[in-house]
DRENTORLO-455286 format. One record per residue (C-alpha): residue number from 1; residue in three letters; x, y, z. Coordinates in steps of 0.02 Angstrom, whole numbers, plus 50000, padded with zeros to 5 digits. Layout:
REM residues N
<NUM; 'ala'; <X; Y; Z>>
...
This chain:
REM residues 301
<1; 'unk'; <53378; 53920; 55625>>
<2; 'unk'; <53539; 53996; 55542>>
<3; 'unk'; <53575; 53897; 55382>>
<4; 'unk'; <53743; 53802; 55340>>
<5; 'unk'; <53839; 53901; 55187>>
<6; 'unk'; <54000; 53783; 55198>>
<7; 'unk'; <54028; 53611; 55200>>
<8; 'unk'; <54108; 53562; 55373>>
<9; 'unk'; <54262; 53488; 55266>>
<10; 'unk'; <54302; 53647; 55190>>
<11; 'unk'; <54319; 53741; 55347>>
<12; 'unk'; <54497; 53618; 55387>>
<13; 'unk'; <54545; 53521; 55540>>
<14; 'unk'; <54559; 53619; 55748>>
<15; 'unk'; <54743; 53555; 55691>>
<16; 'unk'; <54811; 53641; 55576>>
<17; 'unk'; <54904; 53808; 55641>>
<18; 'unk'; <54847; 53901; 55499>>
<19; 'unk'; <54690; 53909; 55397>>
<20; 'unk'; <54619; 54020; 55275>>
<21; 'unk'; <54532; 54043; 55114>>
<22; 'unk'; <54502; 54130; 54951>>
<23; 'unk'; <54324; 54184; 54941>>
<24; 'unk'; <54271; 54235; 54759>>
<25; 'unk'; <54192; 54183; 54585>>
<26; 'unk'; <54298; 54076; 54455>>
<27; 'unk'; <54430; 54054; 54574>>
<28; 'unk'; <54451; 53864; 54542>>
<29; 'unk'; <54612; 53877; 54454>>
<30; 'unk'; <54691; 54012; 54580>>
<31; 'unk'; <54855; 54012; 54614>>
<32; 'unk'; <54817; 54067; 54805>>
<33; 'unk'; <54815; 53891; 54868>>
<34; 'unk'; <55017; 53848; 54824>>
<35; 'unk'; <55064; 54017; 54876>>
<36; 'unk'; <54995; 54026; 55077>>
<37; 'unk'; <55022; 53834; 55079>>
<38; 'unk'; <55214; 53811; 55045>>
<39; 'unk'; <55260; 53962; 55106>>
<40; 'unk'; <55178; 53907; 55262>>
<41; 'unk'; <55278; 53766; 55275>>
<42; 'unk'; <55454; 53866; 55224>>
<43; 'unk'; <55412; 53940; 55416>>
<44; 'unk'; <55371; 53754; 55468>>
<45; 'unk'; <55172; 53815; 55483>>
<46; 'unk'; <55049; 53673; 55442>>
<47; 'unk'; <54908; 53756; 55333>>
<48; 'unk'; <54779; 53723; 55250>>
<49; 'unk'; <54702; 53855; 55116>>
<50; 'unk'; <54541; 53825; 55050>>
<51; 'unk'; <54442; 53897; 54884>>
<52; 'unk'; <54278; 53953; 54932>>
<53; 'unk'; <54203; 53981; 54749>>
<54; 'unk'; <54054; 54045; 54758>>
<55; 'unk'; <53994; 53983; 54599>>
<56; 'unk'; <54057; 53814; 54640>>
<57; 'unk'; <53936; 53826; 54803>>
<58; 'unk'; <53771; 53889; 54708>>
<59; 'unk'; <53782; 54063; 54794>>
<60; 'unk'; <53812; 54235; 54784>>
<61; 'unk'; <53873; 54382; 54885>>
<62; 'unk'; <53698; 54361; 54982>>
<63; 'unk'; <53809; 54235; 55110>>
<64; 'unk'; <53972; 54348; 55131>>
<65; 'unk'; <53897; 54353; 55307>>
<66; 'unk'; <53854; 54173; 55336>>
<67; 'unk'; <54024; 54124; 55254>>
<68; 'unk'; <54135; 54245; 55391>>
<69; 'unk'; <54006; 54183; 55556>>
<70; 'unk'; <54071; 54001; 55491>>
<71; 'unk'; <54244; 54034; 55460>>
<72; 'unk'; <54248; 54117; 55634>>
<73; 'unk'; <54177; 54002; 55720>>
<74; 'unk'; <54298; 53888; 55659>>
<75; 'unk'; <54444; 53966; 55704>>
<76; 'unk'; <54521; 54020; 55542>>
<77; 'unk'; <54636; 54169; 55533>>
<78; 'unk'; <54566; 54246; 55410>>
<79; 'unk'; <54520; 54259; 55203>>
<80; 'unk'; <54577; 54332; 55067>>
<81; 'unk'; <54444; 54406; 54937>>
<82; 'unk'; <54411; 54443; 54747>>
<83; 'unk'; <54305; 54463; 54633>>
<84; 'unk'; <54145; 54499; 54644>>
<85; 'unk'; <54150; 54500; 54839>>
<86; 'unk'; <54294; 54661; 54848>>
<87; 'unk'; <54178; 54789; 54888>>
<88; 'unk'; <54028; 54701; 54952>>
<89; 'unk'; <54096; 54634; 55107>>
<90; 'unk'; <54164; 54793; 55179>>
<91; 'unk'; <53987; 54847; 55271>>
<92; 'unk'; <54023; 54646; 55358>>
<93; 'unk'; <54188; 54704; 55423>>
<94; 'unk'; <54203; 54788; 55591>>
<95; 'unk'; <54337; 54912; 55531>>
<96; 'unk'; <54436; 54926; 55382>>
<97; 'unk'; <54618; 54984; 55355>>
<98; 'unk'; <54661; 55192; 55284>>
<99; 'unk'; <54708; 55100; 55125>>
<100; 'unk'; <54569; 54997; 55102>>
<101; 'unk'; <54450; 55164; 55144>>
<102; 'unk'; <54550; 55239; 54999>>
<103; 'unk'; <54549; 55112; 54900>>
<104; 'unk'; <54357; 55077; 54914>>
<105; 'unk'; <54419; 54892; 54927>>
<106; 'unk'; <54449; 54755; 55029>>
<107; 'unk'; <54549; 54587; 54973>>
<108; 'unk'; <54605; 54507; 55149>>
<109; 'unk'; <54502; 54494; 55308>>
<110; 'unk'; <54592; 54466; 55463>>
<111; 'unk'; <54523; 54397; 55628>>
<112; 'unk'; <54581; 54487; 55773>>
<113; 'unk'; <54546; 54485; 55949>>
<114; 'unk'; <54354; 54465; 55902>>
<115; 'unk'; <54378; 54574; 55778>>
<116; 'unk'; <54342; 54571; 55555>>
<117; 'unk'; <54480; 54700; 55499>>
<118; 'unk'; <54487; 54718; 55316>>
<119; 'unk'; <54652; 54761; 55237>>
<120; 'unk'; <54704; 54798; 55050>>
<121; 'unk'; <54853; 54707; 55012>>
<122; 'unk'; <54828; 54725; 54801>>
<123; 'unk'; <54889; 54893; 54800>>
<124; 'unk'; <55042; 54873; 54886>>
<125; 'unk'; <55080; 54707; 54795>>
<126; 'unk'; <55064; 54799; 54627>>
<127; 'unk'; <55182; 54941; 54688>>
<128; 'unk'; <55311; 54823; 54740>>
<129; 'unk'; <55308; 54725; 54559>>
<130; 'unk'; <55334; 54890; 54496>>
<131; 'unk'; <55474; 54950; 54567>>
<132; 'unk'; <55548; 54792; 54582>>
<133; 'unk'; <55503; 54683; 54434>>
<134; 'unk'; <55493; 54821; 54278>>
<135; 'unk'; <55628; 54781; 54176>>
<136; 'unk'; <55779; 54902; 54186>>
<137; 'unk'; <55694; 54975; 54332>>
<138; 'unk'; <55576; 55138; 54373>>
<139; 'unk'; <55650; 55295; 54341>>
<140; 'unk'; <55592; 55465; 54398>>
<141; 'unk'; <55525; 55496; 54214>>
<142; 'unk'; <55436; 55360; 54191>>
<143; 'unk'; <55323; 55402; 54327>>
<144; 'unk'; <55292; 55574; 54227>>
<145; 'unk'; <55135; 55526; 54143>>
<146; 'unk'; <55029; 55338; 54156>>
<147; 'unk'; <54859; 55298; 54074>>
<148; 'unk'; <54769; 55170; 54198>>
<149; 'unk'; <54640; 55061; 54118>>
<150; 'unk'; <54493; 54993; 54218>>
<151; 'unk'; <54427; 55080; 54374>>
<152; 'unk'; <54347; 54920; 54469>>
<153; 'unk'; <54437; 54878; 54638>>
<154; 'unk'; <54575; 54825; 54551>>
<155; 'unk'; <54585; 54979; 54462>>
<156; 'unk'; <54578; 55082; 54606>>
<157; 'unk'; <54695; 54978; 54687>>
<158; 'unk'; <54818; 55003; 54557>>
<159; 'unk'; <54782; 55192; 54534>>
<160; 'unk'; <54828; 55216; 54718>>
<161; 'unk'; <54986; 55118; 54704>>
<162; 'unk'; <55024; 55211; 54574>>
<163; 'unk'; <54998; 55378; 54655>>
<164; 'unk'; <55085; 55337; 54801>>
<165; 'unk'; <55258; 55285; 54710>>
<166; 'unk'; <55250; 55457; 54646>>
<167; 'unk'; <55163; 55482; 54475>>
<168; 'unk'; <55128; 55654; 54428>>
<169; 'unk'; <54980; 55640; 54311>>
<170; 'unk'; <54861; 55494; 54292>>
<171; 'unk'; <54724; 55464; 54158>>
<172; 'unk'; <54590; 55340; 54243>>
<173; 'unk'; <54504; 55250; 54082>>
<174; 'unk'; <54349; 55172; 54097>>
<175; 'unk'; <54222; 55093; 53958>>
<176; 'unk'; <54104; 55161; 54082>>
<177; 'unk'; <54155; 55361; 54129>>
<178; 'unk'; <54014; 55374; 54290>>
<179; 'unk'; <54128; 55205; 54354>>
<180; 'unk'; <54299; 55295; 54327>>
<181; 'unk'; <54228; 55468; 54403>>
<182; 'unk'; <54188; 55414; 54579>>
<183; 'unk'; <54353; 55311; 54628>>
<184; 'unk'; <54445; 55488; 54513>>
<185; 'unk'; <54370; 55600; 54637>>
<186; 'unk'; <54437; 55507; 54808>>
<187; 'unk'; <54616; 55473; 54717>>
<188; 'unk'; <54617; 55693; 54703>>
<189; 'unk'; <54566; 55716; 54878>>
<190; 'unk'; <54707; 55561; 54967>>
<191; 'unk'; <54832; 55632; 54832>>
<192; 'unk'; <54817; 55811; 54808>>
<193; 'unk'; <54992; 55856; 54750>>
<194; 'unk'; <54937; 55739; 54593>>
<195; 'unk'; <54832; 55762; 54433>>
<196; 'unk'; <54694; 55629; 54425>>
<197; 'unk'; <54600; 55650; 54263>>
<198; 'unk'; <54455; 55509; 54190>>
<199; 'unk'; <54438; 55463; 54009>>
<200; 'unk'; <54372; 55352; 53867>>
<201; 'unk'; <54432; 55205; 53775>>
<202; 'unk'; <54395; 55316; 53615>>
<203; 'unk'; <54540; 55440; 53698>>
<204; 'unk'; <54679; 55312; 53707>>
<205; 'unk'; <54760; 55336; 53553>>
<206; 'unk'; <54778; 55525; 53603>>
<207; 'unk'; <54821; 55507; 53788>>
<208; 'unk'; <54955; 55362; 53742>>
<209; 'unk'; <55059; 55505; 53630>>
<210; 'unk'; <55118; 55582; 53797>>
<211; 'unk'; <55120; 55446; 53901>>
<212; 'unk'; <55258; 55369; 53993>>
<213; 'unk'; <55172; 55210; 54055>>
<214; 'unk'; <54997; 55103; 54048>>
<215; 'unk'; <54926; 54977; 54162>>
<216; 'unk'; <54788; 54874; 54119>>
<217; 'unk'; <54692; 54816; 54276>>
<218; 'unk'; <54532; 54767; 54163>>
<219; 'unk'; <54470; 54592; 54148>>
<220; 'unk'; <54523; 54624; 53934>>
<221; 'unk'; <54671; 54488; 53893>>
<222; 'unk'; <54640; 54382; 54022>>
<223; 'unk'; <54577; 54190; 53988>>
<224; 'unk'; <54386; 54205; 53933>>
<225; 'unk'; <54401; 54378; 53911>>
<226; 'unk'; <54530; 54396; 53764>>
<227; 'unk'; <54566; 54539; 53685>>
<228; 'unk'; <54660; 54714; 53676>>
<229; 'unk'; <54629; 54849; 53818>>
<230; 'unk'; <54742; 54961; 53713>>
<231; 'unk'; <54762; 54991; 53534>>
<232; 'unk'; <54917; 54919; 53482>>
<233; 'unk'; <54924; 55043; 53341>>
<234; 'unk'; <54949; 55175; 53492>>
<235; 'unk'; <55097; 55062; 53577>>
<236; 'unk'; <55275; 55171; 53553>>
<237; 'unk'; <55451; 55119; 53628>>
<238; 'unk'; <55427; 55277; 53755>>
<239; 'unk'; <55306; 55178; 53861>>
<240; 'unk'; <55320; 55040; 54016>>
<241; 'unk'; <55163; 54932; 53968>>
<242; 'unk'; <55103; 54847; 54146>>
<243; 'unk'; <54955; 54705; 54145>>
<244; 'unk'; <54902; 54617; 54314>>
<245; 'unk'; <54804; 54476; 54208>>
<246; 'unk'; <54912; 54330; 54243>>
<247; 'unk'; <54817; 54203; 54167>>
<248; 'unk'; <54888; 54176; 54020>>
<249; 'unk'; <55056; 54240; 54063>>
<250; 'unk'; <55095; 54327; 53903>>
<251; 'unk'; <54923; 54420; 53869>>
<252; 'unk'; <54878; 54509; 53697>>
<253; 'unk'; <54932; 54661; 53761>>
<254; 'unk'; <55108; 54619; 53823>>
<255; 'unk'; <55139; 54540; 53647>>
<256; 'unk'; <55084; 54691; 53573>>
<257; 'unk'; <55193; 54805; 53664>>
<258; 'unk'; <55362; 54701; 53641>>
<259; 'unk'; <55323; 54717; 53475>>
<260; 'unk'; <55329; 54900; 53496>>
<261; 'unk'; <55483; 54907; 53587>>
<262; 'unk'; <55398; 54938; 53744>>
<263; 'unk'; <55475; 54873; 53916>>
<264; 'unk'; <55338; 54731; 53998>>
<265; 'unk'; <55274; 54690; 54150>>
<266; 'unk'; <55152; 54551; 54166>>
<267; 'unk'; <55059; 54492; 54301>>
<268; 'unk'; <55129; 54387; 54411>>
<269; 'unk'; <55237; 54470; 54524>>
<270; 'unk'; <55074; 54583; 54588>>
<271; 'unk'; <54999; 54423; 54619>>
<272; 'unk'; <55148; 54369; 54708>>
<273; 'unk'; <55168; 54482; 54829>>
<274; 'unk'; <54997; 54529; 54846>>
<275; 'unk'; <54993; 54352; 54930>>
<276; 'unk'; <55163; 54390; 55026>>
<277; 'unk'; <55079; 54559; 55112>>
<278; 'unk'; <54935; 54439; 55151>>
<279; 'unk'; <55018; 54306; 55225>>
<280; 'unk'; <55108; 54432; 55337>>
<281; 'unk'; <54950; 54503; 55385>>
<282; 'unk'; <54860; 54350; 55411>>
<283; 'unk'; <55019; 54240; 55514>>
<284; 'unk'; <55112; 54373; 55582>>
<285; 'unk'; <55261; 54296; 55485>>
<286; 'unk'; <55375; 54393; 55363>>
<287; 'unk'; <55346; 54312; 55182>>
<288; 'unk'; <55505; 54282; 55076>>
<289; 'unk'; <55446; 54362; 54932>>
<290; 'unk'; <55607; 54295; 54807>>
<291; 'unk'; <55563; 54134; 54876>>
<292; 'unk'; <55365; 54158; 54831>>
<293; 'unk'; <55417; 54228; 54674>>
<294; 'unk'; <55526; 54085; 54609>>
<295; 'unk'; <55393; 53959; 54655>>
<296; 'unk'; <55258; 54045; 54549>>
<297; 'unk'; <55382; 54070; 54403>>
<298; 'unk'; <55434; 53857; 54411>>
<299; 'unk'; <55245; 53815; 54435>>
<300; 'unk'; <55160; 53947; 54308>>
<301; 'unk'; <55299; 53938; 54160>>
């Protein structure tokens, strides 16, 4: 007898036109939800996204499989995924996308035809709020030199964004060096007209001096987890200073690097329109990504 992961409520009304859900650990306080939902109903769609926390159920990865059989069978379109579940659900999935293979990650599952295709939409939301969100833009220079800290899947996710808007030389910084090694070694192979070089927290000071940008896609600054992923001491005007934390807004390290004279990026906008790709993939419908963008920014001041 095949045990019950979900409560029947969560998995929506037959209905609504489109449901879906955010599977994940901590994610009561996502802003996933208000994103799919209203711009569901900007296209006149009547959705309904649900949080399936795994710590709020009692579980763990263990019933990845029991929790995409019930979706499924219940006729949702698809999920969306994070933490700790990025990775974990891939060998679940009947195929997964070039970029996800890259990538090494998965964050949206889509339901086709019979079908679990898993799709990375984190990368390209990140390169988007780059080149579109960095105050007084991305020039060819700043894409010279970037120090990239964390090498999880949102690290790698980020490194291959960054690699495919065209930066030249990228330092992959890791507390642990085997973590930043493996995802280092698959960047050089996809990208092999780029440097891809791992390093220490110990070498920041040093790798910052020639830098032209940072991104911090480490847990450090967000809420829980506070602190500095870079020395602020090692902060200079020369830099773009990017963090995809979003909650709090205005993290320890953005402060920092204001201070410094550096131009910001916090973030928001990758979560954004990391939501807009998914939405496209998961309705078919093009995602107004100014309109998804002022809704976050009135509803996350």
């Amino acid at each position: 007898m095949t045990t019950t992961v979900l409560d029947p409520e969560l998995l929506g009304s037959p209905s609504t036109t489109y449901r879906a859900g955010l599977i994940g650990s901590g994610i009561t306080t996502s802003a996933s939800p208000l994103l799919h939902e209203t711009e569901a109903a900007a296209h006149g769609i009547r959705a309904a996204f649900a949080l399936l926390d795994l710590d709020e159920l009692g579980h763990g990865v263990e019933v990845l499989g029991g929790v995409l059989r019930e979706v499924r069978a219940a006729g949702w379109q698809g999920v969306t995924v994070t933490h700790p579940a990025k990775q974990t659900i891939i060998p679940l999935l009947d195929a997964i996308t070039p970029d996800a293979a890259a990538i090494g990650a998965v964050n949206t599952v889509v339901f086709d035809q019979g079908h679990a295709i898993g799709h990375n939409t984190d990368w390209s939301g990140y390169a988007r709020s780059l080149r579109t969100c960095l105050p007084g833009g991305l020039a060819d220079d700043d894409l010279r030199s970037v120090v990239l800290v964390g090498a999880g899947g949102a690290g790698s996710a980020v490194a291959h964004a960054l690699l495919s808007i065209g930066v030249a030389h990228l330092w992959v910084v890791d507390i642990d060096h085997d973590r930043a090694s493996a995802p280092a070694a698959t960047l050089r192979r996809r990208h092999q007209d780029r440097t891809v070089r791992t390093g220490r927290p110990d070498d920041l000071p040093a790798l910052l001096t020639g830098a032209t940008g940072v991104a911090n896609a480490s847990p450090v600054g967000m809420t829980g987890h506070e602190g500095h992923p870079v020395p602020a001491s090692a902060l200079h005007p020369g830099l773009w200073v990017s963090d995809i934390v979003y909650r709090p807004r205005r993290t320890a390290l953005l402060i920092g690097a204001e201070r410094a004279g550096c131009r910001v990026l916090g973030g928001g906008p990758m979560v954004v329109l990391q939501a807009a790709d998914g939405f496209e993939v998961l309705t078919g419908r093009r995602a107004d990504a100014d309109r998804m963008l002022s809704r976050f920014e009135a509803t996350h001041p």
